[in-house]
Backbone bond lengths (Angstrom), bond angles and torsions (degrees), N, CA, C in turn:
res aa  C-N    CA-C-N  psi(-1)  N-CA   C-N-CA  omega(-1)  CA-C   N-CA-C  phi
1 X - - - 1.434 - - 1.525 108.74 -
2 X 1.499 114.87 160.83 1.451 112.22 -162.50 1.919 96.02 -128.71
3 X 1.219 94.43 149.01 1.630 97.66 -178.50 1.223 94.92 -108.78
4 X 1.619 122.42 178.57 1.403 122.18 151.89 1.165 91.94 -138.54
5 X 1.636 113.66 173.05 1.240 125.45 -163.20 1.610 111.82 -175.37
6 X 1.499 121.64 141.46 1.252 105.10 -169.28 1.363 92.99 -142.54
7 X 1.698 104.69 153.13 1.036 103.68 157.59 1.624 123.42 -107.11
8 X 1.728 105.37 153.50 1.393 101.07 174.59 2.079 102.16 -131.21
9 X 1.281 100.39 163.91 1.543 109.36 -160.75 1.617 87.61 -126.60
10 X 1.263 127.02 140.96 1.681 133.73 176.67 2.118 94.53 -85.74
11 X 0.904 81.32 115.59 1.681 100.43 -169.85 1.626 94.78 -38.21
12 X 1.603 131.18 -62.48 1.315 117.07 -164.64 1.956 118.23 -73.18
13 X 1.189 86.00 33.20 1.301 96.17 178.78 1.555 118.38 173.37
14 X 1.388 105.62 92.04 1.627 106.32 -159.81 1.491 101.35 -77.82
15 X 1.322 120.29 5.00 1.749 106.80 171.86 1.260 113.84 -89.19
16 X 1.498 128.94 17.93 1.211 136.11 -168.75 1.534 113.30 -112.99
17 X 0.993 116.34 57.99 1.409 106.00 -173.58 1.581 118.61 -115.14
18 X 1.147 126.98 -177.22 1.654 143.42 -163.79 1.665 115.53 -154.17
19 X 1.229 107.75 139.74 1.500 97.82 172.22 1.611 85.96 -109.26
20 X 1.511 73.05 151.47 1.844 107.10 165.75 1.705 114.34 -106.96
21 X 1.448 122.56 123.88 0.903 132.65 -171.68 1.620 114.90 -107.15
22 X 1.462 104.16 116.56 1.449 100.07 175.37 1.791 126.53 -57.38
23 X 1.432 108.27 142.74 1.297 103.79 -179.66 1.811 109.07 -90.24
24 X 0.615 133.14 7.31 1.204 149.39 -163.79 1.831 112.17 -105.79
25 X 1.141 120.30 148.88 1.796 105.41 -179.18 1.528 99.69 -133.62
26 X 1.092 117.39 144.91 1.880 121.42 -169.01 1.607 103.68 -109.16
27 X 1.371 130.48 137.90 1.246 145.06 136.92 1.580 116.15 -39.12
28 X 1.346 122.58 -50.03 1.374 126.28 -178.86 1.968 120.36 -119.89
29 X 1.002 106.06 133.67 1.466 104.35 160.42 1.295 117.33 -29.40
30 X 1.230 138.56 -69.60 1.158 153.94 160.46 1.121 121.58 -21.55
31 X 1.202 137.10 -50.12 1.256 133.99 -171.81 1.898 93.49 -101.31
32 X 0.640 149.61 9.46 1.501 166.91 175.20 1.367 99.73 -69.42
33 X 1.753 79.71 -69.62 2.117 101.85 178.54 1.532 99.63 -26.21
34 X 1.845 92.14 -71.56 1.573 95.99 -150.71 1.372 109.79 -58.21
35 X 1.378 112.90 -13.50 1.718 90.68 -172.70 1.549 93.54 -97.76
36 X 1.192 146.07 -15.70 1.303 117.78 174.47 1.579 108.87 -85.62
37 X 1.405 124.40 29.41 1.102 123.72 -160.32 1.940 83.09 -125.10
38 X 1.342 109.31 -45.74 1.855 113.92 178.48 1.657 87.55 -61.94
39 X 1.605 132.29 -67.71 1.074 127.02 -147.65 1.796 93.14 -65.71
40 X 1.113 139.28 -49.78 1.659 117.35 -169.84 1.552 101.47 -61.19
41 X 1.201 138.41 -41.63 1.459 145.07 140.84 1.556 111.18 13.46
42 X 1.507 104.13 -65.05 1.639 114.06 -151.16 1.642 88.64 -100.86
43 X 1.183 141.71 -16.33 1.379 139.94 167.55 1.522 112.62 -15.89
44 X 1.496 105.75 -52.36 1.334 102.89 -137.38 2.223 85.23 -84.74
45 X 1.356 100.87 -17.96 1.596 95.05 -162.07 1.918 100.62 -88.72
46 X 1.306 106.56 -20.08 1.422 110.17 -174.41 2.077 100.51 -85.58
47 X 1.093 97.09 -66.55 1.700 98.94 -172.14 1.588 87.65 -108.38
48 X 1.315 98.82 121.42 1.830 112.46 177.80 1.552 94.28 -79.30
49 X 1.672 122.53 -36.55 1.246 101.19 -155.64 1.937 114.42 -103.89
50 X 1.247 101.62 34.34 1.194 113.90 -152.32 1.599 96.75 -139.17
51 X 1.327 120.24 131.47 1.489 138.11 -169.44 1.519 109.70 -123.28
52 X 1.551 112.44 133.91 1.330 121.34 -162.91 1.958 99.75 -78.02
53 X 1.152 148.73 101.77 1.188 140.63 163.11 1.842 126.66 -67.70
54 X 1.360 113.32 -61.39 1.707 105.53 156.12 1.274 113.31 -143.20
55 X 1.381 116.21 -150.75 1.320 120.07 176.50 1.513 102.96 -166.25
56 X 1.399 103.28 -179.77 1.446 121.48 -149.95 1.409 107.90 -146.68
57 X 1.016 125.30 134.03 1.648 127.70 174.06 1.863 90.51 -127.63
58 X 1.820 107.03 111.48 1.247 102.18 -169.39 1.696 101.92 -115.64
59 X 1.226 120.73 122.46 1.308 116.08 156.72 1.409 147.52 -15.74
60 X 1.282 145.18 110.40 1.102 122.01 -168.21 1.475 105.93 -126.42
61 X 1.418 133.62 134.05 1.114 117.60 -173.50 1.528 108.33 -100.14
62 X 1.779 124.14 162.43 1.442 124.85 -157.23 1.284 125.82 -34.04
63 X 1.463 146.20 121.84 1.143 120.94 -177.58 1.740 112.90 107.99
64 X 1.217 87.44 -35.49 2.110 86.80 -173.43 1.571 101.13 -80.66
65 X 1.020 111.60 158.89 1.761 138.26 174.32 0.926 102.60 -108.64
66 X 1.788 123.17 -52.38 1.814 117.59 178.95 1.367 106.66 -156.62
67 X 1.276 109.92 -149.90 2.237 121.36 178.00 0.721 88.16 -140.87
């Protein structure tokens, strides 16, 4: 199963950042993408002061929820 996960940095200070972890778990890489691709998306409406930098589609092997 595939996680996604993004990171975002608070704009007045890009050494400040956090990942956001999807609650959700993917069958494919691909669709992983797309949702860490909706979740940097919604950044701007949830934390105004906070900017999406990348993301991650992370592996999970049987059984895991996260790392």
């Amino acid at each position: 199963m595939w996680q996604a996960l993004v990171t975002v940095c608070f704009i007045a200070n890009m050494d400040q950042c956090v990942i956001l972890e999807s609650q959700q778990w993917f069958e494919t890489e691909l669709r992983c993408k797309r949702r860490a691709l909706e979740m940097a998306g919604d950044v701007n409406q949830y934390m105004k002061s906070h900017k999406p930098v990348r993301y991650q589609c992370r592996y999970l092997a049987g059984g895991m929820l996260t790392k």
